[in-house]
N, C-alpha and C positions, 0 to 999 in steps of 0.2 A: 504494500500500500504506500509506503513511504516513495517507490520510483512516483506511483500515479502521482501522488501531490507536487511532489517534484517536477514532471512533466508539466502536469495545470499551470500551477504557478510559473513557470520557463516560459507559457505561450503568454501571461497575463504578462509580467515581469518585462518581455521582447518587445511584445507588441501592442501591448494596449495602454496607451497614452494619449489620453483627449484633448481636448481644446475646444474652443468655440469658433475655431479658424472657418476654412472653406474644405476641408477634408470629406473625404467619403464618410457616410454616416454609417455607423451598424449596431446590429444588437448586442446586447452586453450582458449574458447570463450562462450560465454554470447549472447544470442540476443531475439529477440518478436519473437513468430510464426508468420508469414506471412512477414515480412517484406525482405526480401528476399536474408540478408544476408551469410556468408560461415558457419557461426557456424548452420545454419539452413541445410541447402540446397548442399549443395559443403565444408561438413568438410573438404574433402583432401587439401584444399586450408587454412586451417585456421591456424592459429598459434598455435603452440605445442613446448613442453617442457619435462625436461626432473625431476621429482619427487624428492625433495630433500630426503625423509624418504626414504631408500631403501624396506620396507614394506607398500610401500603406493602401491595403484590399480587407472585405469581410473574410471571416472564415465559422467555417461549422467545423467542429474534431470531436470525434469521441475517442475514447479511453477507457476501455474496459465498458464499464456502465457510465459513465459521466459523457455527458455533452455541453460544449462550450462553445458558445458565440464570441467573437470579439476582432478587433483588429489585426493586423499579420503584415508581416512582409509578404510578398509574394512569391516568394521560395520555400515557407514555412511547413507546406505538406511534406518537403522533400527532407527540411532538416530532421523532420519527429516520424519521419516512414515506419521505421520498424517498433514506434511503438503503439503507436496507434491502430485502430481498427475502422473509422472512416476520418476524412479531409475531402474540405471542399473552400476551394478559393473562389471569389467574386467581386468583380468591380463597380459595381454601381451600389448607391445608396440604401443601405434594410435589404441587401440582396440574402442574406444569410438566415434562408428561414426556411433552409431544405430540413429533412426528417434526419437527417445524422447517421442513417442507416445506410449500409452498402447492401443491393439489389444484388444478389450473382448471374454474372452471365453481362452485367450492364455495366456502362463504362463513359463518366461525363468526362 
């Protein structure tokens, strides 16, 4: 458990630094799968913000059972590959409010 937190905190810690600048906007939330929170289930309701690096992108990652929204470099899926279980990078505004789950056989 100690990697997992470790992880989480490495993608909050990297990448997610706000501001009120002009940056891409994204969701900003952490939760367990199943537990039936907004970062899960009802993103539109979750808290978002707005990127302080004006080259930063959204991202969805889960980790085990955790799924986390928030800001990223855009190399970010490549540096946490092997420990994750899904990544998904996106450039536009609240884009990061896919299901956190990987489809088999599917490939964005």
């Amino acid at each position: 458990m100690k990697g997992l937190a470790g992880i989480i905190l490495f993608i909050f810690v990297v990448s997610a630094s706000f501001d009120l600048g002009s940056a891409t906007k994204c969701y900003l939330c952490s939760s367990t799968k199943g537990d039936g929170k907004d970062c899960e289930i009802n993103v539109e309701k979750a808290i978002f913000g707005e990127c302080i690096d004006p080259t930063s992108y959204c991202i969805t990652i889960t980790v085990k059972d955790v799924i986390t929204r928030t800001c990223a470099l855009k190399n970010m899926c490549d540096r946490v590959e092997s420990y994750i279980s899904y990544c998904k990078i996106c450039d536009t505004d609240l884009c990061n409010t896919d299901s956190g789950v990987s489809v088999p056989g599917y490939s964005t």
